[in-house]
Each structure stands twice: as C-alpha cells, then as structure tokens.
VEXVOFI-678906 format. One line per field, with one value per residue (C-alpha): x, y, z; residue number from 1. Coordinates in nm, 3 decimals. Layout:
px	[X, ...]
py	[Y, ...]
pz	[Z, ...]
resi	[NUM, ...]
END
This chain:
px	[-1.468, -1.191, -0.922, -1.064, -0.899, -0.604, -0.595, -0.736, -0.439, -0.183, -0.284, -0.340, 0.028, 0.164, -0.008, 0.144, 0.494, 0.395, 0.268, 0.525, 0.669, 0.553, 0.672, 0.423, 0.550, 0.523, 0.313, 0.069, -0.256, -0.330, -0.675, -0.443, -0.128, -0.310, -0.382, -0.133, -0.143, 0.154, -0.058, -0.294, -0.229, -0.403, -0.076, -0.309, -0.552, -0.174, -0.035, -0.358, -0.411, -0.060, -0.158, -0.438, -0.249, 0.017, -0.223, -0.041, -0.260, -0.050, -0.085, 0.208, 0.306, 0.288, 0.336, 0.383, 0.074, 0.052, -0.195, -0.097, -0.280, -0.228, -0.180, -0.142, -0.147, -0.057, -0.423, -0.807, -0.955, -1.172, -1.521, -1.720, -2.001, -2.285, -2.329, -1.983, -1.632, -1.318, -1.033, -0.679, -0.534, -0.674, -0.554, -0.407, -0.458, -0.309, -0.360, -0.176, -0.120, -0.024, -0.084, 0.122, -0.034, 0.203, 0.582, 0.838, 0.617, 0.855, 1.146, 1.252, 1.199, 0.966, 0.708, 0.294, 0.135, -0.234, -0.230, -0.455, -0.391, -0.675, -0.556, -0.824, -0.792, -0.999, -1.116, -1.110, -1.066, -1.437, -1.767, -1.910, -1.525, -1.605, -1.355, -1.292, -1.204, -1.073, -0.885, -0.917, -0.589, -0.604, -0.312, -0.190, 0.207, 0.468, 0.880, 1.197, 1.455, 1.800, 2.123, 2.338, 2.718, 2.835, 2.683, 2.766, 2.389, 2.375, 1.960, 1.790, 1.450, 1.194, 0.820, 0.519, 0.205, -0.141, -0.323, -0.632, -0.740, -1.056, -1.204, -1.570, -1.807, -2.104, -2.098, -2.219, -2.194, -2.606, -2.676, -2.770, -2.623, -2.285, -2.276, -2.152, -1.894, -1.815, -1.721, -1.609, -1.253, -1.071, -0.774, -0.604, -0.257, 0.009, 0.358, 0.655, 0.986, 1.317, 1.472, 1.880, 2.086, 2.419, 2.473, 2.209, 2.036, 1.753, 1.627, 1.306, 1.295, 0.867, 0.737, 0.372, 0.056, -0.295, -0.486, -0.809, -0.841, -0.950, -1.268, -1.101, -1.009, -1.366, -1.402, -1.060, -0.949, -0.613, -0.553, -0.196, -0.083, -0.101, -0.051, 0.285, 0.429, 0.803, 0.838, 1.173, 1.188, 1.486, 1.506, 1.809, 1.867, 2.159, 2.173, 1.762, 1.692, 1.508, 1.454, 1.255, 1.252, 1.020, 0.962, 0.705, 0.559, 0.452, 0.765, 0.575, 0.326, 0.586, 0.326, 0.361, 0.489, 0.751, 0.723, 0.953, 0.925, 1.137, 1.090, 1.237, 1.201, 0.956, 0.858, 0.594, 0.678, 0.601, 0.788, 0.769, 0.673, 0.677, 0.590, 0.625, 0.458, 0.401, 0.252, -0.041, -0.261, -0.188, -0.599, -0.807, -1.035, -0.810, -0.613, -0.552, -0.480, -0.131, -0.097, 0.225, 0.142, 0.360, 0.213, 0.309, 0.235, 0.309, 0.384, 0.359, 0.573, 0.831]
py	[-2.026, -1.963, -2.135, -2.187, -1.879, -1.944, -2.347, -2.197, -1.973, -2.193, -2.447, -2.251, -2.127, -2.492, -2.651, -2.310, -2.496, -2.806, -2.743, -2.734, -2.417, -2.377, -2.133, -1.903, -1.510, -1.400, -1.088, -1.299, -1.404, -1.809, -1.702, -1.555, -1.730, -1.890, -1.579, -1.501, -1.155, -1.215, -1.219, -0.954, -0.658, -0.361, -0.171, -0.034, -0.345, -0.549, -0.260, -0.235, -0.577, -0.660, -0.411, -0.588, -0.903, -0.790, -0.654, -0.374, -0.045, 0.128, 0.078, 0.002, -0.131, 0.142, 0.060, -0.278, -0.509, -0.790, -1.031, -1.140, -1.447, -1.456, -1.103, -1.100, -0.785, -0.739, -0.751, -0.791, -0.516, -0.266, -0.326, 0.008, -0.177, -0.302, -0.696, -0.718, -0.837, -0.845, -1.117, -0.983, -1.241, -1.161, -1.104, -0.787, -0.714, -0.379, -0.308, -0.026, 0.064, 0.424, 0.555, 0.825, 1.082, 1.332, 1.417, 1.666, 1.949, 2.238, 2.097, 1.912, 1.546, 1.543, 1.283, 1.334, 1.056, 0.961, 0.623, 0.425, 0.215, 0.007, -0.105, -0.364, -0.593, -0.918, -1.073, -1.399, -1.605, -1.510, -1.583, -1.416, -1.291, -0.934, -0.658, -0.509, -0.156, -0.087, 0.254, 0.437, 0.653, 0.815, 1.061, 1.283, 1.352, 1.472, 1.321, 1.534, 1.336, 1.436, 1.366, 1.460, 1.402, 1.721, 1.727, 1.392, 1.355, 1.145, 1.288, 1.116, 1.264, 1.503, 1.441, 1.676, 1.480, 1.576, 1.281, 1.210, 0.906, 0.783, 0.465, 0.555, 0.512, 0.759, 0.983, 0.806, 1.069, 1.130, 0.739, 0.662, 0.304, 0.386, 0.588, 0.924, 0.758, 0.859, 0.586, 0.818, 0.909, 1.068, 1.314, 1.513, 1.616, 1.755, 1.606, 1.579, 1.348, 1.400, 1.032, 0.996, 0.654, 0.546, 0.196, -0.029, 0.202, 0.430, 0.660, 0.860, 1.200, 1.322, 1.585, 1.672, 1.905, 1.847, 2.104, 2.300, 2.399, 2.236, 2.141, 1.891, 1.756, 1.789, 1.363, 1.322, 1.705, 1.529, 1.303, 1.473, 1.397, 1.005, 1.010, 1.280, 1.551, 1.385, 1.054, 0.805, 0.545, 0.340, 0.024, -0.181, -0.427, -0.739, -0.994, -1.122, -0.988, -0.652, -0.486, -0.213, 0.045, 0.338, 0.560, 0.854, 1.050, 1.365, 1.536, 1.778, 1.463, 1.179, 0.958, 0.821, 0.425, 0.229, -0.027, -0.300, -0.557, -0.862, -1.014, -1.240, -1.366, -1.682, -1.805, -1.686, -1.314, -1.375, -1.253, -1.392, -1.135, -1.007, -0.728, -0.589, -0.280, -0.072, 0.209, 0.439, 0.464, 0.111, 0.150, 0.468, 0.367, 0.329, 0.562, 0.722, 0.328, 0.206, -0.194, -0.395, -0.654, -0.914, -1.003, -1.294, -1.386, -1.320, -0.966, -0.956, -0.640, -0.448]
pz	[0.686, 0.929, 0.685, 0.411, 0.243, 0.363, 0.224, -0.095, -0.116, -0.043, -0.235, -0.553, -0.550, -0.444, -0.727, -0.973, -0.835, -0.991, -1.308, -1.601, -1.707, -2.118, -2.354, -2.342, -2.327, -1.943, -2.058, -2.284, -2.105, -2.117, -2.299, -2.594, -2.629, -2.927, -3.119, -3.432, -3.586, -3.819, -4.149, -4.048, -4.348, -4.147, -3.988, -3.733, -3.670, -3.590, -3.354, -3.147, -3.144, -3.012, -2.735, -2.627, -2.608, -2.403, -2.176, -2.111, -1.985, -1.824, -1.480, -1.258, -0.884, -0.655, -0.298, -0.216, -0.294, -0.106, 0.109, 0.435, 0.550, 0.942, 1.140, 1.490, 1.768, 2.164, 2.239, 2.080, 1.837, 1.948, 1.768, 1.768, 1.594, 1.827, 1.848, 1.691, 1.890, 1.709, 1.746, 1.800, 1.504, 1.143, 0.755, 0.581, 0.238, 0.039, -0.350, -0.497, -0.846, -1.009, -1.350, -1.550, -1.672, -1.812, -1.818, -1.862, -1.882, -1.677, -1.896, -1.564, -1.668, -1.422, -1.414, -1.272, -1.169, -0.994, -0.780, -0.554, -0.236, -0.118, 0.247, 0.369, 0.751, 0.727, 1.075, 0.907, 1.223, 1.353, 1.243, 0.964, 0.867, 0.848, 0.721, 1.019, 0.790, 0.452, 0.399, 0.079, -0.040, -0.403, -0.468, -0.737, -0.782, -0.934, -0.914, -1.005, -1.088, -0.911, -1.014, -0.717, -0.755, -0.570, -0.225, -0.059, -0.027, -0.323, -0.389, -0.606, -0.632, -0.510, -0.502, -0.453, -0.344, -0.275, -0.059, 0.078, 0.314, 0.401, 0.580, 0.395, 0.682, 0.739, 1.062, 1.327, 1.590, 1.623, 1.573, 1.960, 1.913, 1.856, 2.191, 2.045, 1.869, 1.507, 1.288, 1.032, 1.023, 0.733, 0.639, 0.333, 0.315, 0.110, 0.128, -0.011, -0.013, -0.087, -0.130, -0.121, -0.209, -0.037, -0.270, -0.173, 0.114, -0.037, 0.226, 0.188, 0.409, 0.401, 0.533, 0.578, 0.665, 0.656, 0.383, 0.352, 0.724, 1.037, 0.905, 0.674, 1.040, 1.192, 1.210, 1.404, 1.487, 1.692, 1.410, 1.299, 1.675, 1.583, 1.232, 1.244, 1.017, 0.976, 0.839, 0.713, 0.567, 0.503, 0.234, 0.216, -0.056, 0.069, -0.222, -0.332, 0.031, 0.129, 0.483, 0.527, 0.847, 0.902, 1.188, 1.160, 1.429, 1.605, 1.764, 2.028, 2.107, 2.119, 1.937, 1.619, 1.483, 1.349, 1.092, 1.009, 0.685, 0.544, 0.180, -0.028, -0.358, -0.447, -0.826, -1.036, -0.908, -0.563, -0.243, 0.093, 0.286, 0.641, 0.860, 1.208, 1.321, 1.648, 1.712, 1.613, 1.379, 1.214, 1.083, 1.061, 1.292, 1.531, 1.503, 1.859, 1.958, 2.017, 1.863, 1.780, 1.528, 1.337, 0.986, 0.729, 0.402, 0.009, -0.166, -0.526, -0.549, -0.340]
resi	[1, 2, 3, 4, 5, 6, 7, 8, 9, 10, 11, 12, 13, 14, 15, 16, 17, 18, 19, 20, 21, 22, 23, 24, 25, 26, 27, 28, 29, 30, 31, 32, 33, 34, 35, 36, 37, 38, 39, 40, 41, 42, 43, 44, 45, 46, 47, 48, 49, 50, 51, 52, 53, 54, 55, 56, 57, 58, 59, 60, 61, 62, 63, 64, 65, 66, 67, 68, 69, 70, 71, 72, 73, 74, 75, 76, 77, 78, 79, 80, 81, 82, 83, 84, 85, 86, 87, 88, 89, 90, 91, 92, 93, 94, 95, 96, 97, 98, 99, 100, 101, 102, 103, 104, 105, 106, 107, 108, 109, 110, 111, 112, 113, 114, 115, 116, 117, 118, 119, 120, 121, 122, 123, 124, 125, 126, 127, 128, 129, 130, 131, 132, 133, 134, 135, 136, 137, 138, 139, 140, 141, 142, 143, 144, 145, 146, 147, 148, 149, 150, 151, 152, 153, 154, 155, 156, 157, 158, 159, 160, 161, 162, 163, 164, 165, 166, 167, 168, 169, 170, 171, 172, 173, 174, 175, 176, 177, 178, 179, 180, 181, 182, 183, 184, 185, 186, 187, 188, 189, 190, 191, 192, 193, 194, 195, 196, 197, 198, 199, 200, 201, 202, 203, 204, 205, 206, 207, 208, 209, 210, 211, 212, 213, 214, 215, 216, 217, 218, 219, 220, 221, 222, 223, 224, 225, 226, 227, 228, 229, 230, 231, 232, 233, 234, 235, 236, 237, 238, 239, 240, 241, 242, 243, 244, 245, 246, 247, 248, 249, 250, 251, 252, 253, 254, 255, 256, 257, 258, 259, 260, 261, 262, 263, 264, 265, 266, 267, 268, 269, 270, 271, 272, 273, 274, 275, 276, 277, 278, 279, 280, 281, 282, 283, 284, 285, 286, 287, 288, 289, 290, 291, 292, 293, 294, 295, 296, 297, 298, 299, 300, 301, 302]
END
C-alpha cells in the first residue's frame, strides 16, 4: 500500500488533463448539468432549486487545503505507541474551510466567522500506513476591515480570534504501557492579527496567549515555550507565483519555527505546491521536538 495512493492520485489528475474540456458551468456538478429549471412556474421552487445546483453552501477556503504526497524530515518519528516505529518520510494532508456567520453588527463592516482546519500526517511508507496524528483546530473570529492611506503602514485588517487545538487522544499518563507518557496534548488561545500590504507583499503581525488558566495547559504545561506568543507571516505574490515565509516563536525561550512554501498554478484549480519547515512543534505530539522537513505535492487553494 506504500504507493498505491500516491499512483491513484497522480493518475486521477493526469487522466483530468486528458479528458476534453465540455461546456458544462464550473459550479454545476456532472450529476446535474442535465437538469433545466427554465419552465418551472413556482418563483420559490426555481430560486431554491438553482441553489442546490450550484452547490453553493456557503463554505469557503480557509487556510490552504492541500495533500502532500511525499514528506520528508532530518531524522525518524518518534512513535510513543508500543509495537509501533515510525519512518522519517510520510504524507501531509490539511482541510480547512470557514463559514460566515454574521456581519456588520458594531457598524464596522466587520465580518464573524467560525472555521475548521483538520491537519492530518500519514506514515504511508510503512506497513499498515497509520496516521501518525491528526490535529483538530475549530475557531471563531471576527475581521475589521482597514483602509489605511495616512500612516505609511498601509493596514488592511484586524482580526480577533478565539482558537482551540487538539490532537484528540485520551490521557495516557496512568496507562503503564505508555511509560508515564501522555499522549494527550492540547491548547486554547486567543489571538489576534493585524495584516498590512506594500503592493504584492501582505504581511500578517499575530499575537497570542493561551486562555482559561494553567489548567487549560495541564497536558503540555511548557507548550507556549514551543508553540510562541509572536508570530509573522509574510506572502508575496511575483506573476502566477506565491512564496510564503513565517517565523513564530518564544522570545525569552529562543524556541519556536520557521516555515517556508512555494506554489504555482496547475489546471482544474490545482497548485503545485511545496513546503519547507524547521522547527518546533511541526505536530502536537511532538511538540517539544525540533524537525526540518521538506514537503511536495498539490494545494487546491492558497
């Protein structure tokens, strides 16, 4: 099963490339493209109906999505799981959509949101292929739009967000297998970013603080040396190319990670896609380990 994802993939999207392009509406599904609602008298039936072919319900790219075939790091995985040893190559997956939910409700034209981020490594490349952890990251936020033509800092937002972020394994601390270790490793935090453009160069400015206490801490208490309380991220857009930098960290612990990606535009919507990372806390799990890994594969948003 080693690469038999991976020839599925490719092979699915190089046999997309070859079949002819129709006339079909981009937003239409395959299923439906034969479905006329031009005679249908009903107002109301016609509107909804045109909803439901256009698919549309709301729900929009957050952070990039993307799937990322072959990952691989300095050294092998550390495998807290009895009778299981992890490979140091393996796949990346991420899935993140938001949703809004209201707008304009100070008289701002300020826009709430809720989103999710499903962030999932695949040891693909060993027997079994077992996920070696998927992170779970709902949040709930709010963006004020900026228009800055005074400053020189050229703002173009502000957002308030309340996070949470969890790998969803049980505590593991009393389980005599797992040698005192804790599988179990979550955090919630409040942050916000202020985000400033200079042509094509965005750059998000976050700040951040863990919230209800030190027991929401009590499954990684040292987690906010890893994981930082300043982050930027710069995104630079040259022709169909984008580059991505960002550097968070801890500034009394030195510790923290910088993350580099590449993409460029494909058909059907598709983006090569590449990614460079070193640091800590690249996984939950993991957090208090340092890794550099170089990912590649396909986003299908930026």
């Amino acid at each position: 099963m080693k690469f038999y994802i991976i020839v599925l993939l490719l092979s699915t999207y190089l046999y997309a490339e070859s079949v002819p392009v129709r006339n079909t509406p981009a937003n239409v599904d395959e299923s439906k493209s034969q479905i006329k609602i031009e005679n249908i008298a009903n107002d109301k039936s016609k509107e909804n109906m045109q909803k439901w072919l256009n698919g549309n319900f709301g729900l929009k790219p957050y952070r990039s999505n993307y799937i990322l075939p072959f990952g691989i790091a300095n050294s092998k995985y550390v495998s807290h799981k009895p009778t299981v040893s992890y490979d140091n190559k393996e796949a990346e997956l991420q899935v993140s959509l938001k949703l809004k939910v209201a707008d304009n409700l100070l008289g701002l034209q300020e826009k709430y949101y809720v989103s999710y981020t499903h962030h999932a490594f695949w040891q693909i490349y060993i027997n079994s292929s077992p996920f070696r952890e998927s992170i779970y990251n709902p949040e709930a936020f709010v963006i004020f739009p900026i228009s800055d033509r005074t400053s020189g800092l050229n703002i173009r937002s502000l957002k308030f967000a309340i996070a949470h972020q969890s790998n969803g394994q049980p505590n593991t601390t009393n389980i005599p297998i797992f040698n005192g270790y804790n599988l179990s490793k979550s955090i919630n935090y409040l942050y916000t970013t202020l985000t400033l453009q200079h042509g094509t160069l965005l750059t998000d400015l976050t700040l951040r603080a863990p919230y209800l206490g030190a027991g929401d801490l009590t499954d990684n208490p040292d987690i906010m040396k890893y994981f930082g309380y300043t982050k930027a991220k710069f995104t630079y857009f040259y022709n169909k190319n984008m580059f991505s930098l960002m550097v968070r960290g801890n500034i009394s612990s030195l510790k923290g990670a910088v993350e580099a990606t590449y993409s460029y535009p494909l058909p059907h919507d598709t983006y090569l896609y590449m990614k460079f990372f070193s640091g800590y806390m690249e996984s939950l799990v993991d957090y208090n380990r340092e890794v550099t890994k170089f990912s590649i594969g396909f986003s299908f948003s930026r």
